[in-house]
C-alpha positions in Angstrom: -10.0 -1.6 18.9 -8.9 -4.3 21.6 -8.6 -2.6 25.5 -6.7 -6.1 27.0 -5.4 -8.8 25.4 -3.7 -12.2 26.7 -1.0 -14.1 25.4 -1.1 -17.7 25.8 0.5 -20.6 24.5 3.6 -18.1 22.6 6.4 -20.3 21.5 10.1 -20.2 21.6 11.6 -19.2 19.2 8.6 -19.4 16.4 5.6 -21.0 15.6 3.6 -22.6 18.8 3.0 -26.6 18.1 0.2 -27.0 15.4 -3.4 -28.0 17.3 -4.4 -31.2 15.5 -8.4 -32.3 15.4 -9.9 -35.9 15.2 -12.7 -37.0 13.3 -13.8 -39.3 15.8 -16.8 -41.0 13.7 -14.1 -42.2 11.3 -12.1 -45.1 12.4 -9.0 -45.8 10.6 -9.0 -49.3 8.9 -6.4 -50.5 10.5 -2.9 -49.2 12.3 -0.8 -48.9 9.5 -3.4 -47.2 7.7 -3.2 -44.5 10.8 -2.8 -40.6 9.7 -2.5 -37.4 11.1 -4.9 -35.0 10.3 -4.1 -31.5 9.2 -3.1 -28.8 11.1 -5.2 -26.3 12.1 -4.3 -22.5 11.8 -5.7 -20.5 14.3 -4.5 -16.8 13.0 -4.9 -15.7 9.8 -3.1 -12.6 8.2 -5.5 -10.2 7.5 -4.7 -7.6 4.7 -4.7 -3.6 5.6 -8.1 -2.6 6.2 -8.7 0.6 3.8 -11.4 2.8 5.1 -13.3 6.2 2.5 -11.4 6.6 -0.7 -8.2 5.5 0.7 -6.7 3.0 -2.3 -3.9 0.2 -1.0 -1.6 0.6 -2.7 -1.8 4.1 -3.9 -0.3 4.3 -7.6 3.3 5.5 -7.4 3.1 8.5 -9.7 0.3 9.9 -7.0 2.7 10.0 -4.3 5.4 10.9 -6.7 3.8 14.2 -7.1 3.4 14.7 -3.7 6.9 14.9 -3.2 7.3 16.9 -6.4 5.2 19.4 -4.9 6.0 19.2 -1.2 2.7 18.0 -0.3 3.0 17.3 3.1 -1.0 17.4 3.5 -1.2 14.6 1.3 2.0 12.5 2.7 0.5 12.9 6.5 -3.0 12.2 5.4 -1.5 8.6 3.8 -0.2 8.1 6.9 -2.8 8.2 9.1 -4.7 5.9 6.8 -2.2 3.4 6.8 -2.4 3.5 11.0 -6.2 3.1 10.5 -5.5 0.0 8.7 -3.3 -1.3 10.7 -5.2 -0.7 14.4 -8.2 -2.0 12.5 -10.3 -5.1 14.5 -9.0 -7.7 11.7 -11.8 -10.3 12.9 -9.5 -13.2 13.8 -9.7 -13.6 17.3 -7.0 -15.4 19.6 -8.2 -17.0 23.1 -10.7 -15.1 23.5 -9.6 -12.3 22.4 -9.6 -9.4 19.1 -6.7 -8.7 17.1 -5.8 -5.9 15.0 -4.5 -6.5 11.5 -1.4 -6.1 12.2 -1.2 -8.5 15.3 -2.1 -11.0 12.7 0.6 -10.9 10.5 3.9 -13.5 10.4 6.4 -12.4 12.2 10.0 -12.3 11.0 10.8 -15.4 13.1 8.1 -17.6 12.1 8.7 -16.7 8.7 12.4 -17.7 9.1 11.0 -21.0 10.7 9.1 -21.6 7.8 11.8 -20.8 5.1 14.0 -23.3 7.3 11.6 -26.0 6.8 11.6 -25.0 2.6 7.6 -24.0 3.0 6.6 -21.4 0.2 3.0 -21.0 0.7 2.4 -19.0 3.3 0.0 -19.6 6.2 -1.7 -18.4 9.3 0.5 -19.0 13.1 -1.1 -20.6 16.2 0.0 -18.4 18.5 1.1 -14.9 19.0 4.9 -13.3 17.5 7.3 -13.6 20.5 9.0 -10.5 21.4 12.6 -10.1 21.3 15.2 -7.2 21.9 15.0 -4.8 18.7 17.7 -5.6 16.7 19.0 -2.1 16.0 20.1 -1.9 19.3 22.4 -4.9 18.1 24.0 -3.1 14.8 24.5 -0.1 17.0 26.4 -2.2 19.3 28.8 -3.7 16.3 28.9 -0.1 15.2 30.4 0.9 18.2 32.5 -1.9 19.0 34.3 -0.5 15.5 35.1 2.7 15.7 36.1 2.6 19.2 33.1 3.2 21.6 34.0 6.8 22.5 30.9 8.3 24.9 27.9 7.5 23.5 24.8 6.1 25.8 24.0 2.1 24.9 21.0 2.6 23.6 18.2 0.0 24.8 20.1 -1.5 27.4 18.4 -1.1 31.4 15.2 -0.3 29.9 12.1 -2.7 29.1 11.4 -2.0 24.8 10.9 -5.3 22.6 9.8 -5.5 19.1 7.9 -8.3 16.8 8.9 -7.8 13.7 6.0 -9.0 11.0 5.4 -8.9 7.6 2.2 -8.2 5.4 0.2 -11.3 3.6 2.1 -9.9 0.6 5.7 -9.4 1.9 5.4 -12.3 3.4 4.7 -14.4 0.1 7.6 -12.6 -1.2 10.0 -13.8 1.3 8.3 -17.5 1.1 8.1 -17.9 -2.6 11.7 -16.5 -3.1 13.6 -18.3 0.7 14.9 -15.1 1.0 16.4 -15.4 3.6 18.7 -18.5 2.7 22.4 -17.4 2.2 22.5 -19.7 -0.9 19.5 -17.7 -2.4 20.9 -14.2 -2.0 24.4 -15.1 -3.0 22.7 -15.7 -6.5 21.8 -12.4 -6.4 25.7 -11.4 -6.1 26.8 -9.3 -9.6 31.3 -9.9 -10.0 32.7 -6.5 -9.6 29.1 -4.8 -9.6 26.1 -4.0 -7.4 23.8 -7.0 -6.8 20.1 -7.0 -5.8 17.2 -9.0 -4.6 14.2 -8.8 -6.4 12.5 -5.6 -5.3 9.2 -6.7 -2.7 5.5 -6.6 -4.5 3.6 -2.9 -4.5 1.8 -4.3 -1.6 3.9 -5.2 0.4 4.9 -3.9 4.0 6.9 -4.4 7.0 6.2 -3.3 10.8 8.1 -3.0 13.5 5.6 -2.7 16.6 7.7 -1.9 20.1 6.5 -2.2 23.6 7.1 -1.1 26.6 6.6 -4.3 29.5 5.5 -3.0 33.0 4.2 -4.4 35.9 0.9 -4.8 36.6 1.0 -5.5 40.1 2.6 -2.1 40.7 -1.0 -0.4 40.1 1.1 2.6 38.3 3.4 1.7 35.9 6.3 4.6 35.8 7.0 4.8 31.7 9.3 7.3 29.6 7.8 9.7 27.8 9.2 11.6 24.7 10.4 15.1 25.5 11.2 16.4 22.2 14.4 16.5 20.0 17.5 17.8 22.4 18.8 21.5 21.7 21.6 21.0 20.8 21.5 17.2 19.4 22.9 14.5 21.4 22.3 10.5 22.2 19.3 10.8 23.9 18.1 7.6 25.5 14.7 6.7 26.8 16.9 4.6 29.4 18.9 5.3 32.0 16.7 8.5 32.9 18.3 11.0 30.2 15.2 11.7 29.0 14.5 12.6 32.3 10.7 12.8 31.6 8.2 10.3 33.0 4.3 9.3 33.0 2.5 6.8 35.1 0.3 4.8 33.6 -3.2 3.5 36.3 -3.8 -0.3 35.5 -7.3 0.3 37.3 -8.0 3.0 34.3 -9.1 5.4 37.5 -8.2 8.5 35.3 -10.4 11.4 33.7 -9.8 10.1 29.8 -8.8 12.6 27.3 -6.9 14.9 30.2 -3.6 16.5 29.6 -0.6 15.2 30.5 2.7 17.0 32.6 4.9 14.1 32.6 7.5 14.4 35.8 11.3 13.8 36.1 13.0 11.5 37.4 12.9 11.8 41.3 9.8 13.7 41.2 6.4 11.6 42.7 3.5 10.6 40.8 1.4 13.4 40.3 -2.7 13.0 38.9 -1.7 15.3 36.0 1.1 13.1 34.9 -1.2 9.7 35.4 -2.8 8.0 32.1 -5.1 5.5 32.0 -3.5 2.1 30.9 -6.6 2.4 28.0 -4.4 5.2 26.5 -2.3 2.3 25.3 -3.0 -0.5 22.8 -1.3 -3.1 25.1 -1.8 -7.1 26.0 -0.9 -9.1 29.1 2.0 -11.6 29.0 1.8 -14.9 30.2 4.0 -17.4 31.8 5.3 -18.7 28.6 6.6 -15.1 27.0 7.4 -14.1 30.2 9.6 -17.0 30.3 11.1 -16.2 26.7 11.7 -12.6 27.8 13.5 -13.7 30.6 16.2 -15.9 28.2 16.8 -12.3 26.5 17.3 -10.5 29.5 21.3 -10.6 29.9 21.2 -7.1 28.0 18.4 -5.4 29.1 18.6 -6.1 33.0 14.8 -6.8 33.8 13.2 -9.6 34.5 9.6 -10.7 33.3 6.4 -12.3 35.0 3.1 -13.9 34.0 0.8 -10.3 33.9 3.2 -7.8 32.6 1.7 -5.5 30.7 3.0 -4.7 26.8 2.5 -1.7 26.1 2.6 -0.6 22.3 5.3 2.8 22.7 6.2 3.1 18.9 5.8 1.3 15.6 7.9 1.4 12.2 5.6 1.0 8.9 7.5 1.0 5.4 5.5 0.3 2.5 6.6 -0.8 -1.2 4.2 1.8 -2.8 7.6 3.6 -4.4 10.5 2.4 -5.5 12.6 3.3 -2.2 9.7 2.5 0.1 7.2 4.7 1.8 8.0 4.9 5.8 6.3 6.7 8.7 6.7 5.6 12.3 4.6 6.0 15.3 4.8 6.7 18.4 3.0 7.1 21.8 2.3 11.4 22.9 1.5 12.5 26.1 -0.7 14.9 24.9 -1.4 13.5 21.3 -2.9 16.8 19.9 0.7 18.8 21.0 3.0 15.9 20.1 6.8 17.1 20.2 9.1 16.7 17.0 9.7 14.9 15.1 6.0 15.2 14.3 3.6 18.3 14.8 0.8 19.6 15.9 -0.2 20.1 12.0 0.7 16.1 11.7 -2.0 14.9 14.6 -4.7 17.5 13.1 -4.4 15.4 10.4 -5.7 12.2 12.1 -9.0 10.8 10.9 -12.3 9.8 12.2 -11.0 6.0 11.0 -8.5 5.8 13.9 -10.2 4.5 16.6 -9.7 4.5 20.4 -6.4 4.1 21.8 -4.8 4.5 18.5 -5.4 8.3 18.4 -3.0 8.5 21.6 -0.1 8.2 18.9 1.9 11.0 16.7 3.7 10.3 13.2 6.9 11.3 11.7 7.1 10.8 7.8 10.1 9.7 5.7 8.8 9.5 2.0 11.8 11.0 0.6 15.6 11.5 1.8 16.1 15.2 1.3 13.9 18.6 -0.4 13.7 18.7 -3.0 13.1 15.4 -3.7 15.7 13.1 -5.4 15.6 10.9 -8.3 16.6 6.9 -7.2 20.2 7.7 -9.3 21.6 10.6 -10.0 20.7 13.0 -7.3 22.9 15.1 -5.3 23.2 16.5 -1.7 24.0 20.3 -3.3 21.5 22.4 -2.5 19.1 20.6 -0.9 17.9 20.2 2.7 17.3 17.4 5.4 13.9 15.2 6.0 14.0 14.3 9.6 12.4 11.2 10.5 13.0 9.1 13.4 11.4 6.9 16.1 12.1 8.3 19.7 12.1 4.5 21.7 14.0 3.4 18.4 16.7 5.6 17.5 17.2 8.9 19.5 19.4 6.9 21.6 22.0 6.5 19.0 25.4 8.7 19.2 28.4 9.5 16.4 29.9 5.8 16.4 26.5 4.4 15.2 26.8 6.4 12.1 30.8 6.3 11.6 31.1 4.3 8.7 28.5 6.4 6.4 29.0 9.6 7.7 26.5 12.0 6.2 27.5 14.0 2.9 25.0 16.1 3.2 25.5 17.6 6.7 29.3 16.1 8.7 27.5 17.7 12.0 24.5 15.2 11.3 25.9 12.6 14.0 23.2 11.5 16.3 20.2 9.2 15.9 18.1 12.3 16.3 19.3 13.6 12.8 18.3 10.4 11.0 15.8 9.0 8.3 14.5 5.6 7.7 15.3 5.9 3.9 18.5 7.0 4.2 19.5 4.1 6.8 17.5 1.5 5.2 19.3 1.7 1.7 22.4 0.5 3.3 20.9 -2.7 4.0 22.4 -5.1 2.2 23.4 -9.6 2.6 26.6 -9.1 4.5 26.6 -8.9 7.9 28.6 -8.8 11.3 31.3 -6.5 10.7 31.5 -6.2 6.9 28.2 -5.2 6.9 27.0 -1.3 6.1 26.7 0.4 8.9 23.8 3.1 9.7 23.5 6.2 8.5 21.6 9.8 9.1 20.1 11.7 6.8 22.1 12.4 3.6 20.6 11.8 -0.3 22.2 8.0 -0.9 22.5 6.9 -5.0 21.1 3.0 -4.9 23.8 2.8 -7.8 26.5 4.4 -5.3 29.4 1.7 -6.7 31.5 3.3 -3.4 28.6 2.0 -1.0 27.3 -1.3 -3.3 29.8 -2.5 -5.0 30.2 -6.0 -4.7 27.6 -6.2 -2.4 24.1 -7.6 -2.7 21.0 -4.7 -1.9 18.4 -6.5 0.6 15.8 -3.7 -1.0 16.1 -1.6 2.2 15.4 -4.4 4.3 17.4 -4.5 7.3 14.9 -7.3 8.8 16.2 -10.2 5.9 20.3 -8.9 7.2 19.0 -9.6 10.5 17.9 -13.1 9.8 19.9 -14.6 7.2 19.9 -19.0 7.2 23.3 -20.4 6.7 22.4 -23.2 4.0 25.6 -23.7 2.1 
C-alpha cells in the first residue's frame, strides 16, 4: 500500500499526450521516409489481485445461495476480498511512485476519448484519471429541478468530494469492442414497443467509483466530515454545509499515536488530539499544478478552489461487479474508528476484514447490496409483498439526497422510503437506461424493481445498470 502519491502531467479532459521514444542509432533514409514511432504506454490496467482461496469471479450459483440462505458471512467476506484486490500494490508505478490496481484502470473519460477516436483494443493511459464532480450530484439536480425543488439540501455543492470513475481490463474491453457509448450503437439496441438492452458486461467485469476528499496541505490539519451514522428519523443528510455536524482533523506531519480512537468534534468546536488522525489513515495522493488547474474549471458548483499540493484523500468508493446477473455491489467508506463503524455497515461487517487488506485500507467500513430486498428476488417475477428492505448506501455519495431525488420511482415497497439514506445500489442502478436529461429514469430507493417492468422499460434501452455509459453518451448520428 502507497502512503503519498504525486500527480503529474494529468490531462484535461482524458488521456495526457502520448511520450514518444527515438531510436537514435537508426537514421531514416531520407525525409519523406520520416515516421513516428509508437507510443509508449506508461500505465497498465492491472486485473484484481485475488489473495487465499478467493476465485475472481466467483461462479454465480455460489453467491446465489448465499442469498438464498441469507448468508451475510459469506456476502461480507466477498467483500472484503474484492477491497484486498483492489488496494493491492498493482506493480505499475507512475513518477516515481506505486499504484494500486485500481489507480490503474481506464477511467470513464479516457475510455470515452478512446471510443471517440473509434479505438477497440484497449490500452494502458499516460497519466493519471482526472477528477471531476460525481455525477450523481448532477441527476439529483435534474431530479429536483422536476418535481419542484421543495427543501431538500443540494447535495455536494460547498464541499470538496470528486470521483474518477474507471473501469476493469474486462469492462473496459466491453465498452471498447462494442463503442458503447456511441448514441448510434445503443439505439440499435432499441426494441419498437418493447424493452431494449445492451449486451449484458463479461462475468469479470467491474466498475469503481473512487471519491476524494481535497484539503489543504499547507493548513497542517486538514478539518474533514466524518460519518455520524444514519439520522433518527431519516432525512437529507449532507456531508456539506455542516449538517452532519461531525468533524476530524486529519495531521499532514502524521504526529499522531496510529491506531487511536477517534471523537470527531462539531462544527464550532476546536481541534482536539482525540479527534486528530494521521493523514496515513488515508489512501490519498498530492495534486499538482495541472489537476489543480482542472479542478478549478469545475469549481462553479462546488465553491472551492484548488492548488498544486492539495491532498486527495480517498473518503468512499463504489465497486459493482458482473458476478450475477444484476450485479454484485458494496461500497466503501472511510470510519473514524473502523472497528465501530456506524450504519450502514457494522461492527460484525469490519470483524470480517482480512489479513489481505493492508495498511490504510483497513481504515474503511462496507455496506453490501447483493440483492434488492429479503428474501431474495428472482430477476422477473418477484414482488415487494412480504418482504423486507436491503439498505445500502454510500454516506459522501448519497445520504445527501431528499424526496425530489427519488420522485419519479417512488418506492413500492415502502412510500415513507424517501431519502438517500433509505436507498440501494441495485435498486437505483436498474433504472439506468440510454435516455437522458429529463426523459431519463430517475433514482430510486430501495424497492424489488422487475428488469421486465414494461411500466419502467418500455420503449427504453437498459444500459445493464450502468449509470456511468447514461452519463457519457457520444452524439454520432
Amino acid at each position: 500500500m502507497r502512503t503519498k502519491t504525486t500527480m503529474i502531467g494529468l490531462v484535461l479532459g482524458g488521456i495526457a499526450a502520448s511520450i514518444m521514444l527515438v531510436n537514435c542509432n537508426q537514421q531514416p533514409k531520407d525525409d519523406t521516409e520520416t515516421k513516428e514511432p509508437p507510443a509508449v504506454d506508461t500505465i497498465q490496467s492491472v486485473d484484481l489481485k485475488t489473495f487465499g482461496s478467493f476465485q475472481f469471479p466467483t461462479d454465480s450459483n455460489t453467491i446465489y445461495t448465499w442469498l438464498n440462505n441469507r448468508d451475510t458471512t459469506s456476502i461480507y467476506n466477498h467483500a472484503w476480498n474484492i477491497w484486498a484486490g483492489l488496494t493491492a500494490n498493482s506493480g505499475e508505478v507512475y513518477q516515481g511512485d506505486s499504484l494500486l490496481v485500481y489507480e490503474t484502470w481506464l477511467g470513464i473519460s479516457e475510455i470515452k476519448d478512446m471510443i471517440q477516436s473509434n479505438t477497440k483494443t484497449s490500452r494502458g493511459k499516460t497519466a493519471r484519471t482526472p477528477l471531476a464532480m460525481p455525477n450523481q450530484f448532477v441527476h439529483a439536480a435534474i431530479a429536483r429541478a422536476r418535481f419542484g425543488g421543495g427543501t431538500d439540501t443540494s447535495a455536494g455543492k460547498g464541499n470538496n468530494f470528486w470521483v474518477t470513475v474507471a473501469y476493469s481490463p474486462a469492462a473496459a474491453n466491453y465498452a471498447l469492442t462494442n463503442q458503447i457509448l456511441k448514441q448510434s450503437v445503443l439505439d440499435s439496441y432499441k426494441n419498437a414497443d418493447g424493452i431494449g438492452a445492451i449486451p449484458a458486461f463479461p462475468a469479470d467485469a467491474i466498475t469503481i467509483k473512487p471519491t476524494y476528499y481535497v484539503g489543504k496541505r499547507s493548513d497542517g490539519y486538514i478539518r474533514m466530515p466524518a460519518w455520524p451514522g444514519t439520522p433518527n428519523p431519516p432525512r437529507a443528510f449532507d456531508p456539506a454545509n455542516d449538517t452532519w455536524d461531525s468533524y476530524v482533523f486529519v495531521d499532514v506531519n502524521n504526529g499522531q499515536t496510529p491506531g487511536k480512537p477517534l471523537t470527531p468534534v462539531k462544527q464550532d468546536e476546536p481541534r482536539t488530539e482525540a479527534s486528530t488522525c494521521n493523514l496515513t489513515d488515508f489512501l490519498y495522493f498530492t495534486v499538482d499544478s495541472t489537476m489543480a488547474a482542472y479542478l478549478n474549471q469545475q469549481q462553479q458548483t462546488q465553491g472551492v478552489v484548488a492548488d498544486a499540493g492539495d491532498l486527495a484523500m480517498l473518503v468512499a468508493m463504489h465497486v459493482t461487479s458482473k458476478e450475477i446477473s444484476n450485479w454484485t455491489w458494496q461500497t466503501y467508506y472511510w470510519a473514524p474508528n473502523p472497528g465501530t463503524p456506524f450504519a450502514p455497515s457494522s461492527s460484525f461487517a469490519a470483524t470480517l476484514q482480512n489479513s489481505y487488506i493492508k495498511g490504510a485500507a483497513r481504515h474503511y467500513a462496507v455496506s453490501t447490496a447483493y440483492n434488492m430486498v429479503w428474501p431474495n428476488q428472482p430477476i422477473t417475477g418477484g414482488t415487494n409483498k412480504g418482504v423486507t428492505a436491503v439498505i445500502g448506501f454510500n454516506p459522501f455519495l448519497e445520504a445527501g439526497f431528499g424526496p425530489n431525488v427519488f420522485a419519479s420511482n417512488p418506492s413500492k415497497l415502502n412510500k415513507n422510503f424517501i431519502y438517500g439514506v433509505q436507498t440501494n445500489c441495485m435498486s437505483c442502478h436498474v433504472f439506468a437506461t440510454a435516455d437522458t436529461g429529463s426523459a431519463a429514469l430517475g433514482y430510486s430507493t430501495d424497492q424489488y424493481v422487475d428488469l421486465n417492468d414494461t411500466g419502467y422499460f418500455n420503449n427504453r434501452v437498459r444500459v445493464d445498470f450502468a449509470w456511468s455509459i447514461q452519463g457519457n453518451i457520444i452524439t454520432n448520428k
